[in-house]
C-alpha positions as CSV (number, residue, x, y, z in Angstrom):
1,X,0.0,0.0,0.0
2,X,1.2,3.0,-1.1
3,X,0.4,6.5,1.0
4,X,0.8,9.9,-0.7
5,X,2.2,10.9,-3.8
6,X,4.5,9.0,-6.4
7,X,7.7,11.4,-6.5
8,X,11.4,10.9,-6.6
9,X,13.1,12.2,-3.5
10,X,14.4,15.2,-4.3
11,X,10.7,16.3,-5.4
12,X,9.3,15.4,-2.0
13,X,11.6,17.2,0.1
14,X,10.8,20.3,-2.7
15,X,7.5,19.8,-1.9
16,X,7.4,20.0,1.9
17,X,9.8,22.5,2.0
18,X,7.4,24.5,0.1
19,X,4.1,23.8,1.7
20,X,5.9,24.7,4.8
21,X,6.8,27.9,3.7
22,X,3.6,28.8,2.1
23,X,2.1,28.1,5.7
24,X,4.8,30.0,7.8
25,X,5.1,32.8,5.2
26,X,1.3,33.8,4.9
27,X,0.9,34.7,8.5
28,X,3.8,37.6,8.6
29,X,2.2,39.9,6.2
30,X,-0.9,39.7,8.9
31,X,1.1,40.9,11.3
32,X,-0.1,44.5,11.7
33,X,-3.4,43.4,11.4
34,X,-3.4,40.7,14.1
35,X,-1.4,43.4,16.2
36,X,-4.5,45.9,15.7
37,X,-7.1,43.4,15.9
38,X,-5.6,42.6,19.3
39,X,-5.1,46.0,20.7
40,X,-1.3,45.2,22.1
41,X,1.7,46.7,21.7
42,X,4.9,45.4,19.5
43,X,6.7,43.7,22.4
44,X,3.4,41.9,23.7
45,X,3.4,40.7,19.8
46,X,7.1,39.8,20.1
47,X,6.4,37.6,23.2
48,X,3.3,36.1,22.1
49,X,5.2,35.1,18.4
50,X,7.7,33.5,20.7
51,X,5.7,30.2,20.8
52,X,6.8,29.1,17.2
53,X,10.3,28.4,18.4
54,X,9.5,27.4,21.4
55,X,7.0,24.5,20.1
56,X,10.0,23.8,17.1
57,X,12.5,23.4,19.8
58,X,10.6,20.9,21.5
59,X,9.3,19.1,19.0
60,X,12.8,18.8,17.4
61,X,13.8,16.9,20.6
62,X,10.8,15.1,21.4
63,X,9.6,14.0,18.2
64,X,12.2,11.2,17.0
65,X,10.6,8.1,18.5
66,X,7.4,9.2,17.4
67,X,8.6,9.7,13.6
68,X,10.5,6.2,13.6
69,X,7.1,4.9,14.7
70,X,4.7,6.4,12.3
71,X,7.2,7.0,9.4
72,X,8.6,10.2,7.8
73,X,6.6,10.2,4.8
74,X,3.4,9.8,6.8
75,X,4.2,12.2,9.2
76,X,5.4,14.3,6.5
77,X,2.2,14.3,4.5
78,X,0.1,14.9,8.0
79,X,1.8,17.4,9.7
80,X,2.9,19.7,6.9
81,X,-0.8,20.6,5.8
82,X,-2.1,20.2,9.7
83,X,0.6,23.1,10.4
84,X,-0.9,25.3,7.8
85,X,-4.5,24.9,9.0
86,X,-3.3,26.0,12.8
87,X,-1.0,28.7,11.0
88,X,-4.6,29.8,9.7
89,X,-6.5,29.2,12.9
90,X,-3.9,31.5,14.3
91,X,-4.7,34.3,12.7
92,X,-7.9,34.5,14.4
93,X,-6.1,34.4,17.9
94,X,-8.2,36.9,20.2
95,X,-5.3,37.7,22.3
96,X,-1.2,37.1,22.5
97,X,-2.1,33.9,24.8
98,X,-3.7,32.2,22.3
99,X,-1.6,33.1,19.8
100,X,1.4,31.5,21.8
């Protein structure tokens, strides 16, 4: 059984690399607005934004056991496009906390 999509390697790591950045590169133009639409000031922003390399940090030392388990492709082709739907939910964070 085959899960995902018939490309050769270097076209799969094109591909996540790229639906990753789409994700991650839509929310920084938003920026002013979220900051507006929130009512805080840049540094409240600054701490709230934060969370992103916090959660990397941790997944990137938690998450080895769990990706030998489930696989990389799988986990690629899951978590890639689920990281773009939170990146999304995001944006309608009402305040810092929840954008953290």
């Amino acid at each position: 059984m085959s899960f995902g999509l018939n490309l050769a390697p270097q076209h799969r790591v094109y591909a996540g690399f790229a639906t990753y950045s789409f994700a991650m590169g839509n929310i920084f133009p938003r920026l002013p607005d979220i900051k507006h639409a929130m009512g805080i000031a840049d540094g409240t922003l600054g701490l709230s934004l934060i969370g992103t390399p916090i959660g990397t940090l941790t997944a990137l030392t938690l998450a080895t056991p769990l990706l030998e388990r489930i696989g990389f492709r799988r986990a690629l082709l899951t978590l890639v496009p689920l990281l773009a739907l939170l990146y999304a939910i995001a944006v309608h964070a009402p305040e810092p906390v929840a954008l953290f």
